[in-house]
Each structure stands twice: as structure tokens, then as C-alpha cells.
C-alpha positions in Angstrom: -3.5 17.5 4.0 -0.9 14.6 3.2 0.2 14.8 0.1 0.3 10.9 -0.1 -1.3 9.1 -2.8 -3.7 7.5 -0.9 -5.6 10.9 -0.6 -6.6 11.6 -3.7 -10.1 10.8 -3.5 -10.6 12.3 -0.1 -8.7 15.1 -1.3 -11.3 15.6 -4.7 -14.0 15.3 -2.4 -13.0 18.2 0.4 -12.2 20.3 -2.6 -15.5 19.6 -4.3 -17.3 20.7 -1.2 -15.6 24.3 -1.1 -12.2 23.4 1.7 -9.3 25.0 0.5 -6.6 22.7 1.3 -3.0 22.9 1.9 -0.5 19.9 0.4 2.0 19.0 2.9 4.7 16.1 4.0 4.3 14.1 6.8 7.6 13.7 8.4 9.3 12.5 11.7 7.3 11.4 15.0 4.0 12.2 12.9 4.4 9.7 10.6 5.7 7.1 12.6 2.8 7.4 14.5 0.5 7.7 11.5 2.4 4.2 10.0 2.2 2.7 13.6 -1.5 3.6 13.5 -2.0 1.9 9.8 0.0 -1.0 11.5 -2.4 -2.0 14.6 -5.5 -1.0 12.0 -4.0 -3.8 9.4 -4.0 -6.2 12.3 -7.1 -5.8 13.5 -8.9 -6.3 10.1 -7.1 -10.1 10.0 -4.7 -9.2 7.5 -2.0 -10.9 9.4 -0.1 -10.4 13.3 2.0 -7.7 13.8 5.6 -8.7 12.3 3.7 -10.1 9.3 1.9 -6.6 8.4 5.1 -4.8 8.8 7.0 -6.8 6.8 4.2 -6.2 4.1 5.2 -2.4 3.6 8.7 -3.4 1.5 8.1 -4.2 -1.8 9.6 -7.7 -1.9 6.9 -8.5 1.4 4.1 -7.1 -0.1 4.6 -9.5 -3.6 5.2 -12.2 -1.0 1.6 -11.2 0.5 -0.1 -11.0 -2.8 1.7 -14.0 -4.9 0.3 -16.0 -1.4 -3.1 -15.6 -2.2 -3.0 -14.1 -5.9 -6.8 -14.4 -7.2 -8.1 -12.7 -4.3 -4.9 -10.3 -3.6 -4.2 -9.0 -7.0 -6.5 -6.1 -6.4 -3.8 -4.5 -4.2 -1.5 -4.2 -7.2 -1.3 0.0 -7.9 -3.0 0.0 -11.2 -0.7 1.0 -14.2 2.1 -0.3 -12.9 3.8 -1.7 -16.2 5.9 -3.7 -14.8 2.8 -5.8 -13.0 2.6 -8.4 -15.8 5.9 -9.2 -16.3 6.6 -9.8 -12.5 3.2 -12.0 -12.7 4.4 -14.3 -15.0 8.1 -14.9 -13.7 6.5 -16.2 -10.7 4.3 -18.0 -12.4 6.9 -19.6 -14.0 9.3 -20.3 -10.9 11.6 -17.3 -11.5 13.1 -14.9 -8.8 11.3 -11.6 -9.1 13.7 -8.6 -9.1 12.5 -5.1 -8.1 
């Protein structure tokens, strides 16, 4: 199974039901298709056409998502990321947000 972060509930729940899973790294065509895949999906819930979703998988597009609609986007944010706050408030205050 993808080791990706994004599995880690699915991951708890084959485990709790007895599968013996294998951790691996999605690489190459795979996971260009896989991303391609997550694309299209993105689209087709209304998050935004095609260029728009794709541009939201580098860090400084998806804080341009999220800072666009903040109250209802913040949920997005990984949780525990320390530097969340910080970055928060220099936009709230006009400043250029730096990775």
C-alpha cells in the first residue's frame, strides 16, 4: 500500500481487520496516473477547472486556494503545522508569505 500520508486511516483500518500490508512508493507512470486521477476527481467535485486544481498542489497555490476563501478553507491546513499561525497572520496583515 502507498506509503503516503493520506493512508493512514485506511491503512489502521485494513490492519485492524487482519490484512498484512506491505509499505511501498509510488513512483513513475503510476503515480502520474494516480495524481492525474486526483486531478479530474478534484474537478469534478467543483473545486475549480483543470489548470486551477493543478496549480493547487505547490505550496504557494494551495495558500492562494485557502487564504481565497479562509473561514471555510482552513480545514485543509495539515494539522500541527507550526508554522500555520504565523503565515495566517502575515497575510492578514498584507505581508508576502514565504515558504
Amino acid at each position: 500500500m502507498c506509503r503516503g500520508y493520506v493512508f493512514t486511516t485506511a491503512r489502521e483500518a485494513l490492519i485492524e481487520k487482519g490484512y498484512n500490508l506491505v509499505d511501498v512508493k509510488i513512483t513513475g507512470v503510476t503515480q502520474r496516473m494516480v495524481e492525474e486521477e486526483f486531478l479530474k476527481s478534484l474537478v469534478e467535485l467543483g473545486i475549480g477547472d483543470y489548470e486551477e486544481v493543478k496549480s493547487m498542489r505547490s505550496f504557494k497555490g494551495f495558500l492562494t486556494y485557502v487564504f481565497q476563501k479562509l473561514g471555510e478553507r482552513e480545514k485543509y491546513v495539515k494539522t500541527g503545522w507550526r508554522r500555520w499561525g504565523r503565515i495566517k497572520e502575515e497575510e492578514n496583515n498584507g505581508n508576502e508569505t514565504k515558504p
